[in-house]
C-alpha positions in Angstrom: 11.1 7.5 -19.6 7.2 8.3 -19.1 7.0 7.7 -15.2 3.6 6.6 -14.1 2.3 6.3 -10.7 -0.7 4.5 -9.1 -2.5 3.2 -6.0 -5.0 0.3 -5.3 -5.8 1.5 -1.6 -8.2 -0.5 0.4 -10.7 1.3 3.4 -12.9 -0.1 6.3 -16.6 0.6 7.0 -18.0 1.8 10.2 -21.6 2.3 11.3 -22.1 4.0 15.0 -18.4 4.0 15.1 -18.2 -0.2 15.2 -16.3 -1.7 11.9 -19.0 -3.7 9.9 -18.4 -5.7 6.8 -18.4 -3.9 3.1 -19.0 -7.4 1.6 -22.1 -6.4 -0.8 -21.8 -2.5 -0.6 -20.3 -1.9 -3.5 -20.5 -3.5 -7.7 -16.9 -4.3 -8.4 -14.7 -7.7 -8.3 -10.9 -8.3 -8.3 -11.6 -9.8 -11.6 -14.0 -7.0 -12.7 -13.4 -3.6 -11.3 -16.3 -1.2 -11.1 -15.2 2.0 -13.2 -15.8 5.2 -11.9 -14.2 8.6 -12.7 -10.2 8.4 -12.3 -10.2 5.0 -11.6 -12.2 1.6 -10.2 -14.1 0.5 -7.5 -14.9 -3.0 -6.2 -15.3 -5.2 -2.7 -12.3 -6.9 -1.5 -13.1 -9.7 1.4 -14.8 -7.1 4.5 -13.4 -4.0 2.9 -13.8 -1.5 0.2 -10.8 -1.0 -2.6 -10.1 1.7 -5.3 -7.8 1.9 -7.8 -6.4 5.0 -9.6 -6.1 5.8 -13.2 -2.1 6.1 -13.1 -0.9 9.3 -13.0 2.3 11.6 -14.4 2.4 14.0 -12.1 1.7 15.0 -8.7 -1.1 16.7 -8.9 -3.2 14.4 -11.1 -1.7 11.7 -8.5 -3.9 13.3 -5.4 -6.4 14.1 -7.7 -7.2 11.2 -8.8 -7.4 9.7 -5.4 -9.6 11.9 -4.1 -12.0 11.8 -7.1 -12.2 8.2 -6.5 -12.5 8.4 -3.1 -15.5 10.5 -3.0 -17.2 8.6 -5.9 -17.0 5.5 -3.4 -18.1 7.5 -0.5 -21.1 8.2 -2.5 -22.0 4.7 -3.0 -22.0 3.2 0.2 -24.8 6.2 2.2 -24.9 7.0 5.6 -21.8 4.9 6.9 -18.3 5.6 7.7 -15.4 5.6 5.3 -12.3 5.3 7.3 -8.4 5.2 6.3 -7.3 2.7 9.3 -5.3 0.2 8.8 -6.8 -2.5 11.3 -10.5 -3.4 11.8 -11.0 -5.4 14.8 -14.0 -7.3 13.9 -14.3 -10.2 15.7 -14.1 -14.1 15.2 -17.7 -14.8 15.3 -18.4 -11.8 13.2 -15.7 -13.2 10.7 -17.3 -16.8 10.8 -20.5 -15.4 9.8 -19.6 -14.1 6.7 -19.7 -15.4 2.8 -16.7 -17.4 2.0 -15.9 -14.5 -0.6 -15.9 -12.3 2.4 -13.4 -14.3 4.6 -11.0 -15.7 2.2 -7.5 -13.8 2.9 -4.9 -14.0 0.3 -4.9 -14.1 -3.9 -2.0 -13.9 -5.9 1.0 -14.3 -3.4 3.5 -11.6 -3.2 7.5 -11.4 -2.4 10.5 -10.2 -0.5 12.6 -8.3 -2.3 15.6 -9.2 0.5 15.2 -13.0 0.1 13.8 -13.5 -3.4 10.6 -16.0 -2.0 7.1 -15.6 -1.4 6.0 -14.6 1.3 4.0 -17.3 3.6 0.2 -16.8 2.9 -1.7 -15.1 5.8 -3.3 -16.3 8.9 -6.8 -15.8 8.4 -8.0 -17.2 11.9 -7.3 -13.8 13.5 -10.0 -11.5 14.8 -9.4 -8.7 12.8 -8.8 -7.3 8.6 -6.3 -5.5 7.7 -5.9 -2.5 4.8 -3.2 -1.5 2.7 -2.1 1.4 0.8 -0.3 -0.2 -1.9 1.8 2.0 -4.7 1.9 1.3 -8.6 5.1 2.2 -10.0 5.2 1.9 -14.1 8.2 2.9 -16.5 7.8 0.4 -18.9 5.5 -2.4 -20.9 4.9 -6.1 -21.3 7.9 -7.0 -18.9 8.0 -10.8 -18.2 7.1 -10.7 -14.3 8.6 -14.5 -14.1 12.2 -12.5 -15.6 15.1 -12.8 -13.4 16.1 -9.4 -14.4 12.8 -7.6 -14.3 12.3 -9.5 -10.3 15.9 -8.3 -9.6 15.0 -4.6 -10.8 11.9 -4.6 -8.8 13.5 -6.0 -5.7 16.2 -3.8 -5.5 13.8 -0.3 -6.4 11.2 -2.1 -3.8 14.7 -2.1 -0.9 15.1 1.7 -2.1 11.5 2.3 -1.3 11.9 0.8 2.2 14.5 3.3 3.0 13.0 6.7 2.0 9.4 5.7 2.2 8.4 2.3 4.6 10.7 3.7 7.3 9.0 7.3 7.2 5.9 5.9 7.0 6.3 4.7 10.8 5.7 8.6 12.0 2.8 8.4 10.7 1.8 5.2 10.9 2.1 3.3 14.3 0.0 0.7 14.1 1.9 -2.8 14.8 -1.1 -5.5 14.2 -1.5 -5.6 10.0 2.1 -6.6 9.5 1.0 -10.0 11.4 -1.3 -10.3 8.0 0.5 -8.2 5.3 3.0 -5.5 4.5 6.2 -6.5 6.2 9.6 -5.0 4.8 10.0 -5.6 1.1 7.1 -6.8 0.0 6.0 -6.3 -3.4 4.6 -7.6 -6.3 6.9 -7.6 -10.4 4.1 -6.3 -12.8 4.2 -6.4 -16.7 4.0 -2.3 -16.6 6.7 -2.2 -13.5 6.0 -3.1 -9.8 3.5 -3.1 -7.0 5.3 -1.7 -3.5 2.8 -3.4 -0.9 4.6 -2.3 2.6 2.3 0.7 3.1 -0.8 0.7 4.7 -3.7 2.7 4.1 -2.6 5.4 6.4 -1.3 8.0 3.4 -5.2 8.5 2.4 -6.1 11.2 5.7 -4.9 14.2 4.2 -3.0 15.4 1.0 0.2 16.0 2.6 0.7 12.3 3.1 -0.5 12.0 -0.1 2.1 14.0 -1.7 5.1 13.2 0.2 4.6 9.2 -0.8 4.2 10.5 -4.7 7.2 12.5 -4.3 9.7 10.1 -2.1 8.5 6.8 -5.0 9.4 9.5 -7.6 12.9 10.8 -6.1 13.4 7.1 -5.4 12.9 5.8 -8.2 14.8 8.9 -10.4 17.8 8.5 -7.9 18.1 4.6 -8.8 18.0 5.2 -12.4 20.9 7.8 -12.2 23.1 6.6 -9.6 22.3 2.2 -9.3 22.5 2.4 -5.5 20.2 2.5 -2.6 19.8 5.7 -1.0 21.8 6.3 1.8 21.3 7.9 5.6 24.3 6.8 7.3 23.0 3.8 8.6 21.2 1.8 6.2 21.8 -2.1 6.8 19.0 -4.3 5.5 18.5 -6.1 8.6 17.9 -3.0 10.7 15.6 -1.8 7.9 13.5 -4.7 7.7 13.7 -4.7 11.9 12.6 -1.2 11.9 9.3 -1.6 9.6 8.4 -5.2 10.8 8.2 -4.4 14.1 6.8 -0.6 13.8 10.3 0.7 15.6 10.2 4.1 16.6 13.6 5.5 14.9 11.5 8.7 13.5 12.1 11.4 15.7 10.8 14.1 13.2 9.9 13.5 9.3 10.1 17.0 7.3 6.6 16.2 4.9 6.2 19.0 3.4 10.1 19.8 2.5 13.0 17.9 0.9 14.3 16.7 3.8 13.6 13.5 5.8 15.0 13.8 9.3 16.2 10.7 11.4 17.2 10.6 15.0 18.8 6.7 15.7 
């Protein structure tokens, strides 16, 4: 099985430290990335978005990402390029924008604990959110209307909540972009896999964060295929796992990133 692994992480803009729109910054569409080196860039809404060529290992995973991200960094000058996962913008400043620019929401996404969709976001809110979402690919041409193929992604995408959503949270405190996107199972079935969306784009400041989310999707995933059941801690419950990444609970007393080990204090 030829595990691949991906990202399409979005970033805001600053100039003199105030978040300001990156509709127009950048060529690229949703429809029609903008290729660069070891991946795509494009506009999404107010923010930048990249995407990664997907990668087998580890080391081609971080850098690809960071190729990417300086190619983009390039393109936009003098201004900011920041990994934070709320921009607090404004209503006024939101109003004034294209319609491209405002729109929130494309192709909806899931639960994985319920099996809907999940309700399409509020866009009357005063601030944008970014994401950090993971690409996870082991095979081709699935049928992502399959009940199988949905079942397989929902129950890899509960896995993923466990070792990697609820880690995420020492990290990762911020309590506003779930009110948007990115709450507790959320993912998207692909034809090449599935799309893990419950990250923000918090992973992206340094290269240990980078690693440890290509190592725990890779365990994850590797312990799922050998053994069929979710990873284990002692405590895991569904309920208290969606609790504990929809409303950003502090349950992370220490997280061990660079070692094999995820420690929990409860």
């Amino acid at each position: 099985m030829n595990l691949l692994i991906g990202a399409d992480p979005e970033l805001f803009v600053k100039q003199g430290g105030e978040f300001i729109s990156a509709h127009g910054m950048v060529e690229g569409t949703k429809e029609d990335p903008f290729k660069v080196r070891g991946g795509a860039v494009q506009v999404d809404g107010m923010a930048l978005e990249f995407n990664i060529d997907p990668a087998a290992s580890e080391a081609e995973f971080i850098s690809n990402i960071n190729m990417v991200m300086g190619e983009l960094t390039s393109m936009v000058g003098d201004v900011e390029v920041v990994a934070e996962p709320t921009a607090h913008f404004g209503l006024d400043y939101i109003e004034a924008q294209p319609l491209e620019a405002k729109e929130l929401g494309c192709t909806p996404d899931y639960n994985a604990y319920t099996g809907e969709e999940n309700p399409a976001p509020d866009g009357d809110k005063p601030f944008r959110t970014a994401a950090g979402h993971i690409h996870i690919g082991w095979t081709e041409g699935a049928d992502t209307s399959d009940k199988l193929h949905m079942l397989t992604c929902a129950k890899l995408v509960k896995a993923l909540d466990i070792t990697l959503g609820v880690p995420s949270l020492a990290w990762d405190g911020d309590q506003e972009r779930r009110e948007l996107y990115g709450k507790a199972g959320a993912f998207r079935p692909k034809p090449y896999g599935c799309e893990y969306r419950v990250l923000s784009n918090a992973w992206l400041r340094n290269e240990e964060l980078m690693s440890f989310v290509y190592k725990r999707v890779v365990d994850t995933f590797n312990n799922l295929v050998e053994t069929g059941e979710l990873p284990t801690y002692g405590w895991v419950d569904e309920s208290f796992v969606e609790d504990v990444i929809n409303h950003s609970l502090d349950v992370t007393k220490s997280v061990g990133l660079m070692g094999d080990e995820v420690l929990y204090e409860i």
